[in-house]
C-alpha positions as CSV (number, residue, x, y, z in Angstrom):
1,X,42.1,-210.3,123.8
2,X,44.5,-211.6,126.4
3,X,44.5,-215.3,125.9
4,X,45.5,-218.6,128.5
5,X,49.4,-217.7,128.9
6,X,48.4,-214.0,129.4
7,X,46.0,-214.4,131.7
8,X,48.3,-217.1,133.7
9,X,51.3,-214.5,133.3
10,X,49.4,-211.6,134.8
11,X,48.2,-213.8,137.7
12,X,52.1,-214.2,138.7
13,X,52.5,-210.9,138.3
14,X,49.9,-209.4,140.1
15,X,51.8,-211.2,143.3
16,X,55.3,-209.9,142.1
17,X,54.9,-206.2,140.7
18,X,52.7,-204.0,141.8
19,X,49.4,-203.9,139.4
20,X,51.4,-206.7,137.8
21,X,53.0,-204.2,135.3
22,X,55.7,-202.2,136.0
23,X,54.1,-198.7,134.6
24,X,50.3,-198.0,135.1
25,X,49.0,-197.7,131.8
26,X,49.9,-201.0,130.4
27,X,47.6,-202.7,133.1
28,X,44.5,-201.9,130.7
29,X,42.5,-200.1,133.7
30,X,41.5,-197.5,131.4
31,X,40.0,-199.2,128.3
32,X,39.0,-202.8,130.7
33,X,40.4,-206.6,129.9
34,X,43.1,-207.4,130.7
35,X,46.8,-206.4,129.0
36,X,48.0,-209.0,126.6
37,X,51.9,-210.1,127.4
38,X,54.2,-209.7,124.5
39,X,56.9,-212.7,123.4
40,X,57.9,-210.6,120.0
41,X,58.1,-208.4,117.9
42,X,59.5,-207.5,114.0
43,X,58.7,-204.5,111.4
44,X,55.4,-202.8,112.3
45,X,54.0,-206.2,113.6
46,X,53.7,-207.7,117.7
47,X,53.4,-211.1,118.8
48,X,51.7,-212.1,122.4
49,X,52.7,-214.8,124.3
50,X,49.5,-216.6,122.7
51,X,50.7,-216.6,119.0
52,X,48.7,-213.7,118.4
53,X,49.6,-211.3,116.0
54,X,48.8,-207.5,115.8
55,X,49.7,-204.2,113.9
56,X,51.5,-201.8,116.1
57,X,50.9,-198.1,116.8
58,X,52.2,-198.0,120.1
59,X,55.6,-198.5,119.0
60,X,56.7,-198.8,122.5
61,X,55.2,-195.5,122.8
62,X,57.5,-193.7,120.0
63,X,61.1,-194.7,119.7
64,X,60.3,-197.8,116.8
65,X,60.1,-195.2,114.4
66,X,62.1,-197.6,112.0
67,X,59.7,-200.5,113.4
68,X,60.8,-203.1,115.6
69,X,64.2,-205.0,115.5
70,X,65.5,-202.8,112.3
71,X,68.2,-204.9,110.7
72,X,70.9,-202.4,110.5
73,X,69.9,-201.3,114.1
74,X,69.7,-205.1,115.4
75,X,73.4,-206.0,113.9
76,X,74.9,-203.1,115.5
77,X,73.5,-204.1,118.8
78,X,74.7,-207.3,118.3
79,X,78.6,-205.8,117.8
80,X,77.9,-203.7,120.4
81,X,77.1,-205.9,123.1
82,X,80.5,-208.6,122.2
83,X,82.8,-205.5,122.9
84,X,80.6,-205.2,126.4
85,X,77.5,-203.3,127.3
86,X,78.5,-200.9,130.4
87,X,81.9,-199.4,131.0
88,X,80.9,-196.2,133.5
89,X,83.7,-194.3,131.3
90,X,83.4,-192.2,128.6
91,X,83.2,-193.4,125.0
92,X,83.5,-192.4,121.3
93,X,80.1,-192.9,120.7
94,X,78.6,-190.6,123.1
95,X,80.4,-187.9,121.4
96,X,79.1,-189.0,117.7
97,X,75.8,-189.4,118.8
98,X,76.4,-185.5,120.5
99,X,77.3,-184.6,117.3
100,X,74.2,-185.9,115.0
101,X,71.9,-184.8,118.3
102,X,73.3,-181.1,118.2
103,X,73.5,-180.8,114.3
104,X,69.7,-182.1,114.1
105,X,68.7,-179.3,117.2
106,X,70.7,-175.8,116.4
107,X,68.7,-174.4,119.2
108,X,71.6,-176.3,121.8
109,X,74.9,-175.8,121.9
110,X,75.7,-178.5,124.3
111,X,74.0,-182.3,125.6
112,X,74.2,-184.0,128.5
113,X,73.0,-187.9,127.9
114,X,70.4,-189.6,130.8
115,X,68.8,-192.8,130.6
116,X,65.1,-191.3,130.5
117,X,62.8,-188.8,130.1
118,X,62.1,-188.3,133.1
119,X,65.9,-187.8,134.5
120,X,65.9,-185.3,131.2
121,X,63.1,-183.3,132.3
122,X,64.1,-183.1,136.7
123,X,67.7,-182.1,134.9
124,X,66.6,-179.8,132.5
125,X,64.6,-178.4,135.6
126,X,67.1,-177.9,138.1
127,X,69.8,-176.2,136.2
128,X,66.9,-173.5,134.7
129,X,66.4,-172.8,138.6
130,X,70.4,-173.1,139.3
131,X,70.7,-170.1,135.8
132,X,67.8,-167.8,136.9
133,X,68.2,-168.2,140.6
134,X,64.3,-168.7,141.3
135,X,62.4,-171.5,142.4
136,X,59.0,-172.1,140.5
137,X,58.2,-173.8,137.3
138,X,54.9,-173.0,135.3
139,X,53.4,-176.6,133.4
140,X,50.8,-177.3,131.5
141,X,47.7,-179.2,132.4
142,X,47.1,-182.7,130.6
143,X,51.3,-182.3,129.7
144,X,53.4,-185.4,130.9
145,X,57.2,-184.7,131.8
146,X,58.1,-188.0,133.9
147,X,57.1,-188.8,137.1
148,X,59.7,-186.4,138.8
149,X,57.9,-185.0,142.3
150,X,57.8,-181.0,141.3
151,X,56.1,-182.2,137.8
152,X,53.4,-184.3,139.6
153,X,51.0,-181.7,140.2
154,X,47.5,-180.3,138.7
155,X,45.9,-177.2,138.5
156,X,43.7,-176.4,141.5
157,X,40.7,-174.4,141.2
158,X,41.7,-172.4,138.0
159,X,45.0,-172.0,136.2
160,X,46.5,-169.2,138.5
161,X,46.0,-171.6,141.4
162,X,49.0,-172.8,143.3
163,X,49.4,-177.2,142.1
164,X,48.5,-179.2,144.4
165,X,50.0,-182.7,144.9
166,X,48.1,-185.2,142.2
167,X,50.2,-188.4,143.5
168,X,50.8,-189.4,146.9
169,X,54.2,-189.2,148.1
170,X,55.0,-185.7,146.5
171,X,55.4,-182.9,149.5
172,X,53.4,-180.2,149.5
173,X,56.2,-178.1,149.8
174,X,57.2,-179.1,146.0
175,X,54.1,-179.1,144.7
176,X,53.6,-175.1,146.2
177,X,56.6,-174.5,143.3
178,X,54.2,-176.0,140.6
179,X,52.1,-173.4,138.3
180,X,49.4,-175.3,136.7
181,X,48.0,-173.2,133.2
182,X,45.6,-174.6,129.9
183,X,47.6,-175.4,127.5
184,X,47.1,-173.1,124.2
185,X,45.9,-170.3,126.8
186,X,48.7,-167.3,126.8
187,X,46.8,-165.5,128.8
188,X,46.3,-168.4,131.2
189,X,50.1,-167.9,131.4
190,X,50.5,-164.1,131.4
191,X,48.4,-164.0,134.7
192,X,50.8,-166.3,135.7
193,X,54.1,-164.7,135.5
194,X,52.3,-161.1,136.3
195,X,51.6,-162.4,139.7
196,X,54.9,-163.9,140.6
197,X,56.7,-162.1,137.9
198,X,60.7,-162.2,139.8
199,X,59.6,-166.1,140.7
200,X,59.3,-168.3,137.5
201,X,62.3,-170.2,136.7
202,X,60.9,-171.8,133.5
203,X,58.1,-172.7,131.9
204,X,58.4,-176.0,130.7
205,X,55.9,-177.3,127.4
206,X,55.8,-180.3,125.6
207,X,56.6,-179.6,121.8
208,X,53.4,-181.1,121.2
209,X,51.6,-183.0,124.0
210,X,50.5,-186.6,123.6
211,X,49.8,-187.6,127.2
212,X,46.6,-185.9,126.7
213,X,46.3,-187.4,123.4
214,X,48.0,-185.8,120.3
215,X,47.2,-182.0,120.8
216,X,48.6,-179.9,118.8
217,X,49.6,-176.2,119.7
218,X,47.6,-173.2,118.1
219,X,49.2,-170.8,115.7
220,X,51.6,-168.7,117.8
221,X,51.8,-170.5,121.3
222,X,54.9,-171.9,121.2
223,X,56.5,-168.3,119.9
224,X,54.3,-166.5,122.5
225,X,55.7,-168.7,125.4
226,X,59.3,-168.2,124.2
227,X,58.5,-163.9,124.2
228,X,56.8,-164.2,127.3
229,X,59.5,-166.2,129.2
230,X,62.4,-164.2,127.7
231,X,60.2,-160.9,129.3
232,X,60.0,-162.3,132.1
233,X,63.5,-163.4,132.4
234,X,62.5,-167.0,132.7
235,X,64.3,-169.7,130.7
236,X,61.6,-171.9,128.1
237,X,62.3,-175.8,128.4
238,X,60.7,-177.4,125.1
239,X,60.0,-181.4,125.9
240,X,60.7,-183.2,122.7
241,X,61.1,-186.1,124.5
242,X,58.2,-187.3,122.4
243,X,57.6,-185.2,119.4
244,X,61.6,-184.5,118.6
245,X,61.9,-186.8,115.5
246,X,58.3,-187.7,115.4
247,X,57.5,-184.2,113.4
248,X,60.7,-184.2,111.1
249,X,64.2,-183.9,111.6
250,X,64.6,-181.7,114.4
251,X,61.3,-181.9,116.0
252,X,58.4,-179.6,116.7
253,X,61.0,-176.5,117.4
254,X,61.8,-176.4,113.7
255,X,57.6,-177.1,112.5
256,X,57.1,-174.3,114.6
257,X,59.8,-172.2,114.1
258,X,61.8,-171.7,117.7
259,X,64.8,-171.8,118.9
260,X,63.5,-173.0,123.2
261,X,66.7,-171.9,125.9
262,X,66.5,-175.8,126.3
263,X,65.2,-179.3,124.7
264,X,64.4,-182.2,126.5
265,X,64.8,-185.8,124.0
266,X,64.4,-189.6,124.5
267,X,62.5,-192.5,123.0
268,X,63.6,-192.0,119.3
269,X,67.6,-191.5,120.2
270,X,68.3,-194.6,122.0
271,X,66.5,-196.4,119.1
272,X,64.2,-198.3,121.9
273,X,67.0,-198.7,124.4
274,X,66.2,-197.0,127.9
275,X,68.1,-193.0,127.1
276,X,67.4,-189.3,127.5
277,X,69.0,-186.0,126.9
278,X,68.8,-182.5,128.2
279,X,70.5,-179.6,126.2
280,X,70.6,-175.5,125.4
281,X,72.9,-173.1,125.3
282,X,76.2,-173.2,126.7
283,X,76.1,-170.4,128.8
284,X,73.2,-172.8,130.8
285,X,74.6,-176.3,129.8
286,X,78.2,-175.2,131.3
287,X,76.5,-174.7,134.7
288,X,76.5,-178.8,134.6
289,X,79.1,-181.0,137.2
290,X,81.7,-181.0,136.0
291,X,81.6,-178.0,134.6
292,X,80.0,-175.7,137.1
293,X,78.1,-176.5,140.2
294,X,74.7,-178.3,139.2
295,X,74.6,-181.6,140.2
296,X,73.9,-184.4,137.9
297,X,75.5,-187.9,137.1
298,X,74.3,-191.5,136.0
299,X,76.2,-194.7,136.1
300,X,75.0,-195.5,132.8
301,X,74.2,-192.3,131.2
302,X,75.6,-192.7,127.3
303,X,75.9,-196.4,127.7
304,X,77.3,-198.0,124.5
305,X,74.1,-200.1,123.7
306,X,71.9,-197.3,123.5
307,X,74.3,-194.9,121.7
308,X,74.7,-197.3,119.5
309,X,71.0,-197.9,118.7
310,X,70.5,-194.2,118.5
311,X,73.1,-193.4,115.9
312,X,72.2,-195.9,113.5
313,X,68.3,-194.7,114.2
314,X,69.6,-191.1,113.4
315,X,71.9,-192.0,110.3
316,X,68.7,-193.7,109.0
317,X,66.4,-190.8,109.6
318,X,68.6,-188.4,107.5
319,X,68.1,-190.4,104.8
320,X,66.3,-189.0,101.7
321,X,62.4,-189.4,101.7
322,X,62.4,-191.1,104.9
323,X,60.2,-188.2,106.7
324,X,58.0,-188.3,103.4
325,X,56.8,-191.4,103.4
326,X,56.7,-191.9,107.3
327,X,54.1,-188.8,107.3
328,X,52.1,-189.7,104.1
329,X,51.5,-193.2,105.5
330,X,50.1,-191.5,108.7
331,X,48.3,-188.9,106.1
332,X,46.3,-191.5,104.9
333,X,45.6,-193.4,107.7
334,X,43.7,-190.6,109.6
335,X,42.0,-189.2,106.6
336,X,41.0,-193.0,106.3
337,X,39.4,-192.8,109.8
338,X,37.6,-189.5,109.5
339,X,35.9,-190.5,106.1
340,X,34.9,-194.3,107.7
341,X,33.7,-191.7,111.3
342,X,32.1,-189.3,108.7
343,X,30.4,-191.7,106.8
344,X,29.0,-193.5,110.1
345,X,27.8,-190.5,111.5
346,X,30.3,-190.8,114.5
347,X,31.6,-187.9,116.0
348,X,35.2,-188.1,116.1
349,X,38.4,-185.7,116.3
350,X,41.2,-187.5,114.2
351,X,44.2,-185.1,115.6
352,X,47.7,-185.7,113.8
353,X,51.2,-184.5,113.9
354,X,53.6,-185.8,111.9
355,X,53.8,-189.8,112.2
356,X,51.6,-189.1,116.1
357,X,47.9,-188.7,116.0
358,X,45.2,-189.8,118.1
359,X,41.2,-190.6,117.6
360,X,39.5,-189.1,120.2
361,X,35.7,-189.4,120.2
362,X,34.8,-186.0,120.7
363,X,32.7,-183.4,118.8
364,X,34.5,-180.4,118.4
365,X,38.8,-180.6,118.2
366,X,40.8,-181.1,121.3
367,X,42.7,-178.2,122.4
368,X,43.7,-178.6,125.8
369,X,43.1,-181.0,128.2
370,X,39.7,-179.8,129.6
371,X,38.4,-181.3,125.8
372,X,40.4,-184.2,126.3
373,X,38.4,-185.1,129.2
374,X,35.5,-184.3,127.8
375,X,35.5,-187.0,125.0
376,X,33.5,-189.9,125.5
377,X,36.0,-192.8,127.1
378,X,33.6,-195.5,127.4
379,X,33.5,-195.1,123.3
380,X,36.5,-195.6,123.1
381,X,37.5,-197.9,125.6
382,X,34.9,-200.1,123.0
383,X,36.6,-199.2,120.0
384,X,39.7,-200.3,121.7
385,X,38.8,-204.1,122.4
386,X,37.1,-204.2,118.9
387,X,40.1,-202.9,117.3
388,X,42.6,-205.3,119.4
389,X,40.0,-208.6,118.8
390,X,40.6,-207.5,114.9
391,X,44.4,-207.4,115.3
392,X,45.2,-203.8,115.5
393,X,47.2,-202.9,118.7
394,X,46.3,-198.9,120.0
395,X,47.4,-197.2,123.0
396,X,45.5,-198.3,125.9
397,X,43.9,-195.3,126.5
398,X,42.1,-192.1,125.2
399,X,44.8,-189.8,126.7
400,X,48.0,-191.8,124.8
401,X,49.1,-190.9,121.3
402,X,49.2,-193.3,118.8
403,X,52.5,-193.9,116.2
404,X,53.3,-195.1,112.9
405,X,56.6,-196.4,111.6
406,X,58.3,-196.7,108.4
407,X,57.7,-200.4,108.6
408,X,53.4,-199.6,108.3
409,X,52.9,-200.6,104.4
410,X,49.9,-199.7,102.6
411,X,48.9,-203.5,103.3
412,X,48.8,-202.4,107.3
413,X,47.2,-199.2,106.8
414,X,44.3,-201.0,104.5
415,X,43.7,-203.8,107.1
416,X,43.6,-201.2,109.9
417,X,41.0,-199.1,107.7
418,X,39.1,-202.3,107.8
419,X,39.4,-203.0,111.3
420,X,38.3,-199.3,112.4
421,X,35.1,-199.8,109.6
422,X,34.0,-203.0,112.0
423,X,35.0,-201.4,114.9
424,X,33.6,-198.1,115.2
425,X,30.2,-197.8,116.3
């Protein structure tokens, strides 16, 4: 738990930043305590400001997907930042990073670099309304695409409601653009586009959500969405801002065997450095300034630092075996937890994807967010301060998916079996 120079830290903060953190869920508010301040971190290991020393499956919530402060990744940096780390110009390295981004995502014939999700997503967004030439956007309940003001909506009462504003600050007016429906729920989407059928300018879906914890979609969805868009004349936006890379070389669009009219990236592809990326097919992506007449720019969109750190992440990734191991360590950890759970008598959902997965403590699986919410979050708000006392760092919350790198070794994945056996009650 936090110790003196955390404690001290957040009491400076709380007078400086608002919450004393500078996003919400690393204040700890859903799991209580208070958040531990990191100095450190190397491999699959963190180190707080206290000397203390944890195993890490937040990975700063994906991108570490080699682990933190790769070698190969670090020494690059290192070059980079001598020959300068902003130029506002372009640069060879956006284009080879383009390159290894396209050849890893056929789906897209062009990218346009950002410096987050979130700019990815409100891009991604605006030229899908700029191509089809309507205003509203269907989402998915319990899906996260950035903090953008059309996506900060929920469903009202039932999916064919109209959103209403779930933040403060966003306009009515925007959120009136906003179709809320249940994820792995066609129909929930069908009733959708049949009542506003000339309307919907995309339907945008996260390849596989893990803002709701790791949920993976049913058999079909994804493919259904993509047919039912294409009917419709709607464009499908496919956030792999999470999941692309996290699955396997070319994210969930590939596991689940689509080709989406656009892809949203981040996290992995800047290698940890703040970057995003929207792309499609050219027909949409040549709409784009300076191209055509959508506007979108970014002082340091395709910055050197973080182009750097994402091609050496990507030439890594292609390597041989890489995906293998990456998901056979995260194999073994969750069919580690469900045998400890099983064994207890504790009813648990471990739900994996790839090297994502997340424990919720729920009785039957999660398949939307309605069962997300309806796991029991005081369980695991316990689980999480007994795992973190035993030096295991999870997400701070039920609704956050957990990651593993290549750096987890067999040694990390036994010691966390053996924190989750003293942990979960």
């Amino acid at each position: 738990m936090a110790g003196r120079k955390s404690t001290s830290l957040l009491k400076r903060a709380v007078r400086l930043i608002p919450g004393g953190v500078n996003s919400p869920v690393r204040a700890f508010r859903a799991v209580g305590g208070k958040p531990l301040f990191i100095e450190r971190a190397r491999g699959s290991r963190i180190y707080d400001v206290d000397g203390g020393e944890y195993i890490d499956y937040v990975g700063s919530w994906g991108p570490m997907i080699l682990g933190h402060a790769h070698p190969v990744v670090s020494r690059a940096l290192k070059k980079a930042v001598e020959r300068g780390t902003s130029f506002g110009a372009p640069t060879g390295l956006e284009v080879e990073l383009a390159g290894l981004v396209l050849r890893a995502f056929p789906s897209m014939d062009m990218v346009r670099f950002v410096n987050s999700g979130t700019e990815a997503t409100m891009s991604a967004i605006r030229l899908a309304r700029a191509y089809t030439g309507r205003e509203r956007i269907i989402k998915f309940e319990g899906c996260y695409h950035g903090h953008a003001d059309s996506l900060l909506v929920r469903a009202g009462s039932g999916a064919t409601t109209l959103g209403v504003p779930d933040s403060p600050g966003v306009p009515q007016s925007l959120a009136r653009n906003t179709y809320n429906a249940v994820f792995n729920d066609l129909d929930s989407v069908e009733r959708l586009f049949k009542k506003d059928p000339k309307g919907i300018a995309c339907v945008i879906v996260e390849g596989v959500p893990g803002n709701m914890g790791v949920v993976p979609p049913g058999e079909g969805f994804l493919r259904g969405l993509l047919d039912m868009t294409h009917h419709y004349g709607a464009i499908l936006i496919l956030d792999e801002v999470m999941s692309g890379f996290r699955l396997c070389y070319g994210g969930a669009q590939k596991v689940y065997g689509i080709e989406p009219d656009m892809t949203c990236l981040g996290k992995v592809i800047g290698g940890g450095l703040p970057v995003g990326a929207f792309g499609g097919r050219k027909e949409i992506m040549e709409l784009l300034a300076p191209s055509g007449p959508v506007y979108q720019a970014g002082t340091l969109s395709g910055n050197p630092l973080a182009m750097t750190a994402g091609i050496e992440t990507l030439k890594l990734l292609r390597q041989g075996g890489t995906y293998r191991d990456l998901i056979s360590t995260t194999t073994t950890l969750c069919n580690g937890i469900r045998e400890i759970a099983e064994r207890k008598g504790i009813p648990c959902q471990v739900q994996q994807a790839g090297s994502m997965f997340t424990l919720f403590f729920n009785e039957k699986p999660v398949e939307n967010y309605n069962d997300a919410k309806n796991s029991d979050l005081k369980r695991f708000a316990r689980f999480f301060s007994r795992m973190l006392k035993h030096g295991v760092y999870l997400p701070p919350s039920q609704f956050e998916a957990a990651f593993v790198s290549i750096a987890h070794t067999r040694r990390d994945v036994a010691r966390t079996l053996d924190a989750v056996e003293r942990s979960i009650k």
